[in-house]
C-alpha positions as protocol buffer text, in pm:
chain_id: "A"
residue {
  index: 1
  type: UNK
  ca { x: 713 y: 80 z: -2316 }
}
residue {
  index: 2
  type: UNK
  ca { x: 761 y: -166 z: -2046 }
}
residue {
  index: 3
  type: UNK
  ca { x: 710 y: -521 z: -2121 }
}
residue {
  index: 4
  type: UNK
  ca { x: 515 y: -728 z: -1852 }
}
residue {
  index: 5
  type: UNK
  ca { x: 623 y: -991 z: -1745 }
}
residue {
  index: 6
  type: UNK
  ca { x: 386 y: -1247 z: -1564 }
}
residue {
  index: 7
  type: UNK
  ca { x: 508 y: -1406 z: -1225 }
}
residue {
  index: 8
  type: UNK
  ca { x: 410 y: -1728 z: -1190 }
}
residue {
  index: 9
  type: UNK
  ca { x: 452 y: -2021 z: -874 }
}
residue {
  index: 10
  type: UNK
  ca { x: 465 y: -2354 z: -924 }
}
residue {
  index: 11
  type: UNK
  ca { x: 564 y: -2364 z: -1304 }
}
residue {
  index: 12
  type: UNK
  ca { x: 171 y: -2279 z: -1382 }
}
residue {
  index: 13
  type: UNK
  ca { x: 110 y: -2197 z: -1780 }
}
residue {
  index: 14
  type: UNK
  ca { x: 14 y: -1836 z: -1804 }
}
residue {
  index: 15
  type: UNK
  ca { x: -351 y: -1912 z: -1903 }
}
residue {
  index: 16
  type: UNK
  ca { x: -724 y: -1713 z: -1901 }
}
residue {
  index: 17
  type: UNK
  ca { x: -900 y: -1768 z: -1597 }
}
residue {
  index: 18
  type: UNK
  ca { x: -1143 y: -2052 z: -1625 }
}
residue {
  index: 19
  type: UNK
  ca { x: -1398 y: -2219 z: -1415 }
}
residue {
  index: 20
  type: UNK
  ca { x: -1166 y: -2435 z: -1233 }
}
residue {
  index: 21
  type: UNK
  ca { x: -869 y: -2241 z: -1140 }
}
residue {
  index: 22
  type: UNK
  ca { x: -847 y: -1857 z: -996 }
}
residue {
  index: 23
  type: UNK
  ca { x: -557 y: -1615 z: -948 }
}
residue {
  index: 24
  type: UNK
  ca { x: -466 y: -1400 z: -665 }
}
residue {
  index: 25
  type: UNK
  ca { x: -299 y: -1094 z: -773 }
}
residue {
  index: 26
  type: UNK
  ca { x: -53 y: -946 z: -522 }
}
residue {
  index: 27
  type: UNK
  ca { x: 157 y: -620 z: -507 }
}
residue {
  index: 28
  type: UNK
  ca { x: 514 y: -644 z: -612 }
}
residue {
  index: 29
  type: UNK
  ca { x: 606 y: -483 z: -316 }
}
residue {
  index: 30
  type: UNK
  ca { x: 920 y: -780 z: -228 }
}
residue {
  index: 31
  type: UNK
  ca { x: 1131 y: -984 z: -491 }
}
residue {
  index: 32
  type: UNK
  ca { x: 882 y: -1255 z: -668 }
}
residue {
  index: 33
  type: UNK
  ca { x: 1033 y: -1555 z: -461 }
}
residue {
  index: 34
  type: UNK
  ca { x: 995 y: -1379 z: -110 }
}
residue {
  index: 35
  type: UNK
  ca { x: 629 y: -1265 z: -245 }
}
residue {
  index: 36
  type: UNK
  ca { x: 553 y: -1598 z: -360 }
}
residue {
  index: 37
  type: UNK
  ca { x: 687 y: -1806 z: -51 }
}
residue {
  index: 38
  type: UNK
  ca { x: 562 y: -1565 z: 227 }
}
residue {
  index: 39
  type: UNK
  ca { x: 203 y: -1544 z: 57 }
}
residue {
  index: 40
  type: UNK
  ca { x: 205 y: -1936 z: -39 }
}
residue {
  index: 41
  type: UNK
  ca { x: -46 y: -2037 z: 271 }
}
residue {
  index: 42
  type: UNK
  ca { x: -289 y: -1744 z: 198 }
}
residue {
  index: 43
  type: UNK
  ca { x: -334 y: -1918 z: -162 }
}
residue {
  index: 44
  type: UNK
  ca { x: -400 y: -2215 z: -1 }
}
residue {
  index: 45
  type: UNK
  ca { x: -658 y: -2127 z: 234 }
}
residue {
  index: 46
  type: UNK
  ca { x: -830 y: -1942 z: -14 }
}
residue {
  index: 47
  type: UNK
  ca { x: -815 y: -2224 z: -270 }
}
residue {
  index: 48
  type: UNK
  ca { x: -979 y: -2419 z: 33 }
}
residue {
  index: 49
  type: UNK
  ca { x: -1255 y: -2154 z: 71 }
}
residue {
  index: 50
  type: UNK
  ca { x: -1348 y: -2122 z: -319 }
}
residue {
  index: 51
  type: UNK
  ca { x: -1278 y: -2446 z: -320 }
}
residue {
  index: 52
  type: UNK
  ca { x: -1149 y: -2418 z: -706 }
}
residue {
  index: 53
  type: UNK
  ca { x: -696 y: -2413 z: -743 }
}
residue {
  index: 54
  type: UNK
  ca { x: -572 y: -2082 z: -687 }
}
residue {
  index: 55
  type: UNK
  ca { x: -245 y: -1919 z: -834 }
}
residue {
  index: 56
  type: UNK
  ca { x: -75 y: -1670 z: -746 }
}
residue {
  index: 57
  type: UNK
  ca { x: 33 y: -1379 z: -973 }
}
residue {
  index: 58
  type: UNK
  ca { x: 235 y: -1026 z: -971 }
}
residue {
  index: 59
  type: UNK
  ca { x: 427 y: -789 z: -1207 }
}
residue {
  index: 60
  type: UNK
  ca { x: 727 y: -662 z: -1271 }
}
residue {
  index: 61
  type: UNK
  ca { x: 686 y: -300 z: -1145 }
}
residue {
  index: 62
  type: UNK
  ca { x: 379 y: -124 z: -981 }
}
residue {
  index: 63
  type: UNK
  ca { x: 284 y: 33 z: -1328 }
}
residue {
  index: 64
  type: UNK
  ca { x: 257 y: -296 z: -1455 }
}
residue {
  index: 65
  type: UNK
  ca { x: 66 y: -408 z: -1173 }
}
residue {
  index: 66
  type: UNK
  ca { x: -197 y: -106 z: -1198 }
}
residue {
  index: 67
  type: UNK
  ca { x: -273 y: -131 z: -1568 }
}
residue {
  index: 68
  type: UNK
  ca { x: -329 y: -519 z: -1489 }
}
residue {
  index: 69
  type: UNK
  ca { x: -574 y: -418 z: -1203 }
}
residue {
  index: 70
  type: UNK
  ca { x: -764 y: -127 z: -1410 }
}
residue {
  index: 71
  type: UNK
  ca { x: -788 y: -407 z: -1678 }
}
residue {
  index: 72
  type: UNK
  ca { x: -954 y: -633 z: -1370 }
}
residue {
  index: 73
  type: UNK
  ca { x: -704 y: -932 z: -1480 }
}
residue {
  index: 74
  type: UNK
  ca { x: -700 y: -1122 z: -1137 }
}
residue {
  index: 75
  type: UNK
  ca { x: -1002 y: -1277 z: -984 }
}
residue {
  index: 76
  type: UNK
  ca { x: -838 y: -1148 z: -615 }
}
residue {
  index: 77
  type: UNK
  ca { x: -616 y: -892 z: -530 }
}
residue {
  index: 78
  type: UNK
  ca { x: -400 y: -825 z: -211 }
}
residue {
  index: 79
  type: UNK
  ca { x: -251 y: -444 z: -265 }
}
residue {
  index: 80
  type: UNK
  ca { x: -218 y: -132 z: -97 }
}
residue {
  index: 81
  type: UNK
  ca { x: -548 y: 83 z: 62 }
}
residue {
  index: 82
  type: UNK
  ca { x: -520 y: 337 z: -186 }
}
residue {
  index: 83
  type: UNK
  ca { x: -583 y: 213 z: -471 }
}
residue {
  index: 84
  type: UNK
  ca { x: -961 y: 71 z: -324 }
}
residue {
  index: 85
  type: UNK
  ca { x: -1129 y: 412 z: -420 }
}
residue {
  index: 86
  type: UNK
  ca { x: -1014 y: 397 z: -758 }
}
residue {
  index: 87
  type: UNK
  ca { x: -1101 y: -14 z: -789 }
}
residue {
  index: 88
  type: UNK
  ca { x: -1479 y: 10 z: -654 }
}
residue {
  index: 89
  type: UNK
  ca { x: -1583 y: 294 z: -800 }
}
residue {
  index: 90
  type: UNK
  ca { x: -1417 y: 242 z: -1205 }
}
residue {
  index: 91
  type: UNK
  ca { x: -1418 y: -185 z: -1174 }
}
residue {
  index: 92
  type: UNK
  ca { x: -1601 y: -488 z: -1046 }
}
residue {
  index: 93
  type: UNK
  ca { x: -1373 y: -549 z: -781 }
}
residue {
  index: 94
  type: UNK
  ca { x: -1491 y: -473 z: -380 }
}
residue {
  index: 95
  type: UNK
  ca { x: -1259 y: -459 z: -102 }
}
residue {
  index: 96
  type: UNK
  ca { x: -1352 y: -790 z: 153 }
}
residue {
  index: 97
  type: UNK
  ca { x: -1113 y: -710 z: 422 }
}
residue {
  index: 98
  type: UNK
  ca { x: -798 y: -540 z: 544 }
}
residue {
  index: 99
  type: UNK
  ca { x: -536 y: -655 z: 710 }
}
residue {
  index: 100
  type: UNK
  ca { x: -561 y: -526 z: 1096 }
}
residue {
  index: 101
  type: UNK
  ca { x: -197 y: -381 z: 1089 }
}
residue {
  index: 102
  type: UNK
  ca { x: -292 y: 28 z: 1077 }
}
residue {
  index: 103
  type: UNK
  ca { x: -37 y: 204 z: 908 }
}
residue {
  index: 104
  type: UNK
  ca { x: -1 y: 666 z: 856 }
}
residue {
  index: 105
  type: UNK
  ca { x: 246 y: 832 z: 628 }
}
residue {
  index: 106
  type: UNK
  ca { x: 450 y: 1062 z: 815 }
}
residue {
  index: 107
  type: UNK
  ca { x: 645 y: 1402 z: 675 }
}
residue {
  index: 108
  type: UNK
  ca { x: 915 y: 1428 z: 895 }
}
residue {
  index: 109
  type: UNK
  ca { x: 1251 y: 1649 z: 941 }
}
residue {
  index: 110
  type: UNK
  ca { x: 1551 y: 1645 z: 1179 }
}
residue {
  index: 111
  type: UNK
  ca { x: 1463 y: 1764 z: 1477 }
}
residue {
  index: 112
  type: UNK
  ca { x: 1693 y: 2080 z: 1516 }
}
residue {
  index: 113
  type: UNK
  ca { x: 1608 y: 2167 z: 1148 }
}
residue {
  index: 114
  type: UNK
  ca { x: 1351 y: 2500 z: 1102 }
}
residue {
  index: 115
  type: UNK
  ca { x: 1092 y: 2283 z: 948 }
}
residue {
  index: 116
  type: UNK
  ca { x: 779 y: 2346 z: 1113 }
}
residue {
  index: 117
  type: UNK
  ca { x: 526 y: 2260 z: 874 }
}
residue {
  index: 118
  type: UNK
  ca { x: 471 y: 2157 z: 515 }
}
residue {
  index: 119
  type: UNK
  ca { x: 451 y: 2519 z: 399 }
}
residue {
  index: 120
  type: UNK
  ca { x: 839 y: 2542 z: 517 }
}
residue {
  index: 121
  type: UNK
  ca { x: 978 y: 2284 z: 282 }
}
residue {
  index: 122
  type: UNK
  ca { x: 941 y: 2550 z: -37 }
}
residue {
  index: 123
  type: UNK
  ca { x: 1279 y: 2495 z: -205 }
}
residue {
  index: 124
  type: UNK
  ca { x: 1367 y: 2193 z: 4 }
}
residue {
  index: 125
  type: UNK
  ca { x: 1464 y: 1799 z: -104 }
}
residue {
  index: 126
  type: UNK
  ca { x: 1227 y: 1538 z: -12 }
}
residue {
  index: 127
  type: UNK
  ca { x: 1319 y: 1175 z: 34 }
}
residue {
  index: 128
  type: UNK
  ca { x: 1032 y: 956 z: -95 }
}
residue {
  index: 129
  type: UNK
  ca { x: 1021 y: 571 z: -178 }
}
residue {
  index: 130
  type: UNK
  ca { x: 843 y: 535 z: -599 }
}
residue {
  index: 131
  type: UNK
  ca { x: 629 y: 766 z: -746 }
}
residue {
  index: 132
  type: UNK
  ca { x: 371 y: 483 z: -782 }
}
residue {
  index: 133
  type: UNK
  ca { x: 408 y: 424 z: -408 }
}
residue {
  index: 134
  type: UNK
  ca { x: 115 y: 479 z: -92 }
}
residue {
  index: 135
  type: UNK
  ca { x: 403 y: 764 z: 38 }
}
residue {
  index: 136
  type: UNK
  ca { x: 472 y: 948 z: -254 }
}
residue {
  index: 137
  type: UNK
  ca { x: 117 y: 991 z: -310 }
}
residue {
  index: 138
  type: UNK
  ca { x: -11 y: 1115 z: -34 }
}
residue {
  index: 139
  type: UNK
  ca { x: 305 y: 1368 z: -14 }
}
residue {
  index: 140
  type: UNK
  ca { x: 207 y: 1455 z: -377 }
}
residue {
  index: 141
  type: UNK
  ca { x: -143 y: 1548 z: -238 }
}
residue {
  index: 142
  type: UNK
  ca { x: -3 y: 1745 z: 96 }
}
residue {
  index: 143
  type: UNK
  ca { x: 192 y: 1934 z: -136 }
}
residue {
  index: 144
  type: UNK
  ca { x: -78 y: 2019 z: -404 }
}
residue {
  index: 145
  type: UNK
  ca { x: -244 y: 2182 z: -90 }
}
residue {
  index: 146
  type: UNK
  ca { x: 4 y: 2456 z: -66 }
}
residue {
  index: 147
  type: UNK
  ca { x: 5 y: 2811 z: -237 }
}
residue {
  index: 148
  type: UNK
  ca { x: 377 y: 2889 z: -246 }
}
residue {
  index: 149
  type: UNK
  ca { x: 461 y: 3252 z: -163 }
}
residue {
  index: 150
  type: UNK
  ca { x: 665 y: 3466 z: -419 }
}
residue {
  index: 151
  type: UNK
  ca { x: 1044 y: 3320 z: -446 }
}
residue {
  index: 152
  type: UNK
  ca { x: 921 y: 3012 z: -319 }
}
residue {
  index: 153
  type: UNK
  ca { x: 896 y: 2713 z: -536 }
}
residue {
  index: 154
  type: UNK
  ca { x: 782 y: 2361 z: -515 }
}
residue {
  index: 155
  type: UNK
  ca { x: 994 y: 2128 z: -283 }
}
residue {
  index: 156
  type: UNK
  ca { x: 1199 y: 1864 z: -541 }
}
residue {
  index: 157
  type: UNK
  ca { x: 1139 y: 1518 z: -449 }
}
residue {
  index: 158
  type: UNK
  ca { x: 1393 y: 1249 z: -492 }
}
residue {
  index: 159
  type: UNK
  ca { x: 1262 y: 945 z: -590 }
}
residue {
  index: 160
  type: UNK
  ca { x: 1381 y: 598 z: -457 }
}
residue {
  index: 161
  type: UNK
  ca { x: 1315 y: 235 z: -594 }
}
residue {
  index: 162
  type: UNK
  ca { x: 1266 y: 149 z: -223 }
}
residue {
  index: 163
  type: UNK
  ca { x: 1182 y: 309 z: 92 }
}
residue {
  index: 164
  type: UNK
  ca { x: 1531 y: 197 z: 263 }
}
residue {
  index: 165
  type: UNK
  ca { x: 1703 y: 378 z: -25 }
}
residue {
  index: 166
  type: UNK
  ca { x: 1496 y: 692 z: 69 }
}
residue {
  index: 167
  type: UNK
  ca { x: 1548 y: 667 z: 444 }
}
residue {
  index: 168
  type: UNK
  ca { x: 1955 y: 627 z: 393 }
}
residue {
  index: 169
  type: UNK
  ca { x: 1919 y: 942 z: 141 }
}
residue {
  index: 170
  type: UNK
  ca { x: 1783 y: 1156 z: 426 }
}
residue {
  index: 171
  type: UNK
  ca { x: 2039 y: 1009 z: 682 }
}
residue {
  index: 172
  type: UNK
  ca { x: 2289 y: 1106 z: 482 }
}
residue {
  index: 173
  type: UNK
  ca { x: 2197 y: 1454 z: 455 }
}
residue {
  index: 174
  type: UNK
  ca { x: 2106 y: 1481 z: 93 }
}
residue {
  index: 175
  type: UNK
  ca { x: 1731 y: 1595 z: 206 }
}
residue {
  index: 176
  type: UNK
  ca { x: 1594 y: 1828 z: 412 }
}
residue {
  index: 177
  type: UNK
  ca { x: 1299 y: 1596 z: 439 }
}
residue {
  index: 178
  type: UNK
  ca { x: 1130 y: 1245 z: 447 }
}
residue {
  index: 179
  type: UNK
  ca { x: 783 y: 1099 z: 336 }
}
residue {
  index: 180
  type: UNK
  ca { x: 730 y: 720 z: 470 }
}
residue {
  index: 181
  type: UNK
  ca { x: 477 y: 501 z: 532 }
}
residue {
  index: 182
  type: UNK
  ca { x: 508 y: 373 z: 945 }
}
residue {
  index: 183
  type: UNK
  ca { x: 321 y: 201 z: 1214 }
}
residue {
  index: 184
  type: UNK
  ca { x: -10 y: 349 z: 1259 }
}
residue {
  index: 185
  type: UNK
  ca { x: -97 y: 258 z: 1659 }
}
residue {
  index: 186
  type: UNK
  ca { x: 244 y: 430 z: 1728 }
}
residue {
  index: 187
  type: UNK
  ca { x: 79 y: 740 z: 1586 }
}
residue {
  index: 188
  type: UNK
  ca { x: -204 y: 739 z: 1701 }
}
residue {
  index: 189
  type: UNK
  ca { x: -101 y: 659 z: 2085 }
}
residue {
  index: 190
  type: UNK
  ca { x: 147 y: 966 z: 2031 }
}
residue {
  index: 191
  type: UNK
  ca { x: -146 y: 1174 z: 1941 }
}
residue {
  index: 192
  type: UNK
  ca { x: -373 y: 1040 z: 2223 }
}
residue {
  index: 193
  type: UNK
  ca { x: -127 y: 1167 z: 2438 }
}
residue {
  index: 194
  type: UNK
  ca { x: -127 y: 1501 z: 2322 }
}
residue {
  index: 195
  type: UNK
  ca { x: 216 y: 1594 z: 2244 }
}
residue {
  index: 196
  type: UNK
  ca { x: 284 y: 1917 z: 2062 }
}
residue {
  index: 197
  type: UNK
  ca { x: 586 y: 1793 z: 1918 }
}
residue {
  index: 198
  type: UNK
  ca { x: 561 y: 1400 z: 1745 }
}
residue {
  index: 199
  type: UNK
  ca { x: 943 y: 1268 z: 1773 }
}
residue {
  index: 200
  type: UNK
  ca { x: 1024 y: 920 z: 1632 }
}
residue {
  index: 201
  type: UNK
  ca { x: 1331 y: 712 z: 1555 }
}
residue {
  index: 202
  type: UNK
  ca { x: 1365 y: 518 z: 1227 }
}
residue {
  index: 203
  type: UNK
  ca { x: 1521 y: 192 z: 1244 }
}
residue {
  index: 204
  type: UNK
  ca { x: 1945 y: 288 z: 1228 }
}
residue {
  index: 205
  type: UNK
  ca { x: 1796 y: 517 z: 1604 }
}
residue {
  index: 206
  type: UNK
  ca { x: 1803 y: 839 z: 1403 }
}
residue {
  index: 207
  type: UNK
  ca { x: 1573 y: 1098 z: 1560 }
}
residue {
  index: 208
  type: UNK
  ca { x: 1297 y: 1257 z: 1304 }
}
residue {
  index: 209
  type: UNK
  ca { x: 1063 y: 1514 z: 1415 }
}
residue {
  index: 210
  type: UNK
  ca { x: 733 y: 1485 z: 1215 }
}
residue {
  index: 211
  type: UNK
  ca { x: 565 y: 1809 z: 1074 }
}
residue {
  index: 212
  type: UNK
  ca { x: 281 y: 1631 z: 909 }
}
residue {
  index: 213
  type: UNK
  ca { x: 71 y: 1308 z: 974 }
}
residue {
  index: 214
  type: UNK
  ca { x: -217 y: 1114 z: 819 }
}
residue {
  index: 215
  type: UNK
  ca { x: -503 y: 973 z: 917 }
}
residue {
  index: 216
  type: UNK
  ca { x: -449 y: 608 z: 982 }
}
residue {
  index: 217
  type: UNK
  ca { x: -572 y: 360 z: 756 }
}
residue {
  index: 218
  type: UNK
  ca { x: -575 y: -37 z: 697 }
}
residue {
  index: 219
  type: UNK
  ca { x: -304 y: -220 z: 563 }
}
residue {
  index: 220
  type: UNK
  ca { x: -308 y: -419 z: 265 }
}
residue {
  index: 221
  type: UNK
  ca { x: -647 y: -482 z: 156 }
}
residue {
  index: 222
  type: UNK
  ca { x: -815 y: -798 z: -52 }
}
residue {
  index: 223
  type: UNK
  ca { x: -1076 y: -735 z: -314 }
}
residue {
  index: 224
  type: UNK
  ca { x: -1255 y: -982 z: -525 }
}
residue {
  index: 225
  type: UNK
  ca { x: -1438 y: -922 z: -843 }
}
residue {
  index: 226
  type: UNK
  ca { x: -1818 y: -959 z: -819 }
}
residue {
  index: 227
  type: UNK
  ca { x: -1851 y: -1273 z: -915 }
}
residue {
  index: 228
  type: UNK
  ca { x: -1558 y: -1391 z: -729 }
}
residue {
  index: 229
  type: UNK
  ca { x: -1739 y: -1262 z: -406 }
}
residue {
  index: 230
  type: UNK
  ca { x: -2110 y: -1422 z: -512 }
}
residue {
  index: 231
  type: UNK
  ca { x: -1948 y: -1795 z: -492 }
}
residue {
  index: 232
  type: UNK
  ca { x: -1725 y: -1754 z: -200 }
}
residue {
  index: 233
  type: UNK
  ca { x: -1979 y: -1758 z: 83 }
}
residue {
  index: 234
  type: UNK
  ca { x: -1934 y: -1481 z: 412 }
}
residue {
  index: 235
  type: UNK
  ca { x: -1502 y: -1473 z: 280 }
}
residue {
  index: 236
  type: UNK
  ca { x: -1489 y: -1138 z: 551 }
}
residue {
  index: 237
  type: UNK
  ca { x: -1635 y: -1305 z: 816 }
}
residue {
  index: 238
  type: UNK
  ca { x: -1395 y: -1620 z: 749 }
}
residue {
  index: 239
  type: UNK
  ca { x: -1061 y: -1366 z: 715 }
}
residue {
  index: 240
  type: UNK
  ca { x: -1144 y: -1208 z: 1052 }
}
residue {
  index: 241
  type: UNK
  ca { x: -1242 y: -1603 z: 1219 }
}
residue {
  index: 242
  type: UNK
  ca { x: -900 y: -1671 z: 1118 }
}
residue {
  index: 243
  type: UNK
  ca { x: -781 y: -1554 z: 1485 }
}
residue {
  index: 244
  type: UNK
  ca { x: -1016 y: -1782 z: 1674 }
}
residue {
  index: 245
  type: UNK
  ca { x: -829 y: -2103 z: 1572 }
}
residue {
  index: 246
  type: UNK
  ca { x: -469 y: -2209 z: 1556 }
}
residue {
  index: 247
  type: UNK
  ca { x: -441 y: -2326 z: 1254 }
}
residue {
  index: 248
  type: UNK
  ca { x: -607 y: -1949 z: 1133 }
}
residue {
  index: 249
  type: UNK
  ca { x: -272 y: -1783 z: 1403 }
}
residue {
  index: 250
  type: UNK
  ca { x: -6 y: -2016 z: 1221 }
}
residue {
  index: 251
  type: UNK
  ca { x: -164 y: -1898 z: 865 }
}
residue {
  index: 252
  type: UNK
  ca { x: -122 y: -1553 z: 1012 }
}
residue {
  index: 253
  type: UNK
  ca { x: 219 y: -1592 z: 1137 }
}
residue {
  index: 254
  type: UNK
  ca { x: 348 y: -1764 z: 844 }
}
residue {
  index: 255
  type: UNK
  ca { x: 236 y: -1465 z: 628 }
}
residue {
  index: 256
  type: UNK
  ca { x: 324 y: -1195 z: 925 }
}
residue {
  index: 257
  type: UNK
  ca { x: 41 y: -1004 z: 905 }
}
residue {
  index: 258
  type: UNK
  ca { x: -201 y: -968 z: 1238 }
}
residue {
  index: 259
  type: UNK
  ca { x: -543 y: -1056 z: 1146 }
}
residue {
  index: 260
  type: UNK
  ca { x: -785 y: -925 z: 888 }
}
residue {
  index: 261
  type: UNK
  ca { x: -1084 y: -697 z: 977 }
}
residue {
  index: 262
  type: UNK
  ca { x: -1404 y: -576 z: 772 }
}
residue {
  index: 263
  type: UNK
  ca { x: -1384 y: -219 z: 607 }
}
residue {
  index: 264
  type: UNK
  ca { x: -1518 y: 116 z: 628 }
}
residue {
  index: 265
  type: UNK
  ca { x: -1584 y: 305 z: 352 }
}
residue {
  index: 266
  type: UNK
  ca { x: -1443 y: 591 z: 603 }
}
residue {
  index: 267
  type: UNK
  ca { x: -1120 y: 390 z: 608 }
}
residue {
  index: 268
  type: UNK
  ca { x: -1035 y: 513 z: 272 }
}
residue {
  index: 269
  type: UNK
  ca { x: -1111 y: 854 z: 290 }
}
residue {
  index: 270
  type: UNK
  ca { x: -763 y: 974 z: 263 }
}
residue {
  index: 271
  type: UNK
  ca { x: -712 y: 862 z: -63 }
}
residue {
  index: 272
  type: UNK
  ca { x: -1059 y: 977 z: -252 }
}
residue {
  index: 273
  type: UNK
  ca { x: -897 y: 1347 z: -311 }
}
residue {
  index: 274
  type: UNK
  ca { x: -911 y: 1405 z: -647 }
}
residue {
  index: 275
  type: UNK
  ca { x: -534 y: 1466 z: -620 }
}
residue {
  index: 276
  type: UNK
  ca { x: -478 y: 1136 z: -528 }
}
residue {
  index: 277
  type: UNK
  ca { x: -647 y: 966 z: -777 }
}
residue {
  index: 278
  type: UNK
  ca { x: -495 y: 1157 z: -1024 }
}
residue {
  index: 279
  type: UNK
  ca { x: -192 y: 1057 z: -947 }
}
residue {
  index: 280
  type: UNK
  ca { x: -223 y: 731 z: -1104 }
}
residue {
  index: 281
  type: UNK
  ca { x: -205 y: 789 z: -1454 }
}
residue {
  index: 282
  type: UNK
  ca { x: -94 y: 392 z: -1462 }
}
residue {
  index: 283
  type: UNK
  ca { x: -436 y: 311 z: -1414 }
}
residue {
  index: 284
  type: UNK
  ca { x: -516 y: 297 z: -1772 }
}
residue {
  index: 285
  type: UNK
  ca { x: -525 y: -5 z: -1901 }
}
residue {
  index: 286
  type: UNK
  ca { x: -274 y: -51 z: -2176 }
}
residue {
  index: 287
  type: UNK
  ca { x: -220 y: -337 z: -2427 }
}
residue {
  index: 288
  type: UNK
  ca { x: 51 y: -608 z: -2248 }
}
């Protein structure tokens, strides 16, 4: 069994939340310093909004993370769109806003490869980042979707601890395939233009054809508990003012994310298949 272990900032005793302080839960999706540092004016403003000290928190690992959230630990969270189905429908958290940055998971291949489709990758290696990750599951549920013809198995995926390590896998050769999580207006432009065939180039200029694409969807998302959101006043509306001043731009700067905007229920609609949300077994709250 993993052991948990709490990330603190600032040298902060790991304490229950009481009336005068609350804690911001955020993804572990960088090292705890870079998490800490980059997210450091969010805390602040929100501390200024709630008007009570706020402290920032993670985990160790994803797992970790999930068990914390399905346990509804932190007052706030900041964490990936799909696990917002899953929070507002089994806890008392409720999504507040998104970040504006859209983001869509792409399948894609070399481009000379004979890969024209999902159904083609029977047999085939996959390159995908965690299996706890936004990528792996939504390749998890494009592949549940399949009925694999006789001789034909189940493509094997090869897990990676991060999505660089899966994207230097494929490079290399050692896949026939890659699942990744990309820039969502590039997508959907590509699409708007009505191209039959979606080519891309990851970051080293290798070419990828993509066979499969997702909706697009919001970026990282911030929920608050119920009572969180009863004492903080119109929080949405304040995330999405942020762009009207300068001092809400250099926030947004200093934690490099665009702007915030409300949320759809429709936004998550990619991840309410009951395939996704089984795939989050991590979910269940376990004794730290």
């Amino acid at each position: 069994m993993l052991i948990p272990v709490l990330l603190m900032l600032g040298g902060l005793p790991a304490l229950a939340n009481d009336a005068q302080t609350r804690s911001l839960g955020i993804q572990p999706f960088l090292s705890p310093p870079a998490l800490f540092e980059r997210y450091a004016p969010l805390r602040d403003w929100l501390s200024e909004q709630l008007e009570v000290p706020v402290r920032i928190e993670s985990a160790r690992t994803r797992d970790v993370f999930h068990q914390r959230l399905a346990a509804e630990r932190y007052d706030l969270v900041f964490t990936s769109p799909h696990v917002v189905p899953f929070l507002e429908t089994e806890t008392r958290y409720q999504a507040i806003a998104a970040t504006r940055d859209r983001l869509a998971i792409l399948i894609a291949v070399l481009p000379e490869t004979p890969f024209d489709s999902v159904a083609d990758l029977a047999n085939a290696r996959i390159a995908a980042p965690f299996e706890e990750s936004l990528a792996s599951a939504y390749l998890d549920h494009a592949l549940s979707r399949q009925l694999w013809t006789d001789g034909a198995s189940r493509p094997i995926i090869q897990h990676h601890h991060h999505h660089s390590a899966a994207v230097t896998t494929f490079v290399r050769g050692e896949t026939e395939a890659l699942v990744l999580v990309t820039d969502g207006d590039l997508v959907e432009s590509l699409t708007r233009l009505g191209a039959t065939t979606m080519l891309m180039s990851l970051g080293d200029g290798t070419l990828v054809r993509v066979i499969e694409a997702s909706p697009t969807f919001p970026g990282m998302t911030l929920l608050a508990r119920n009572a969180v959101v009863a004492e903080a006043g119109d929080l949405t509306r304040s995330l999405i003012s942020l762009e009207d001043t300068a001092q809400g731009q250099h926030l947004l700067r200093a934690i490099r994310h665009r702007g915030f905007v409300a949320v759809q229920d429709t936004d998550f609609l990619p991840f309410r298949q009951e395939a996704f949300e089984n795939a989050f077994d991590s979910f269940e709250p376990k004794e730290e």
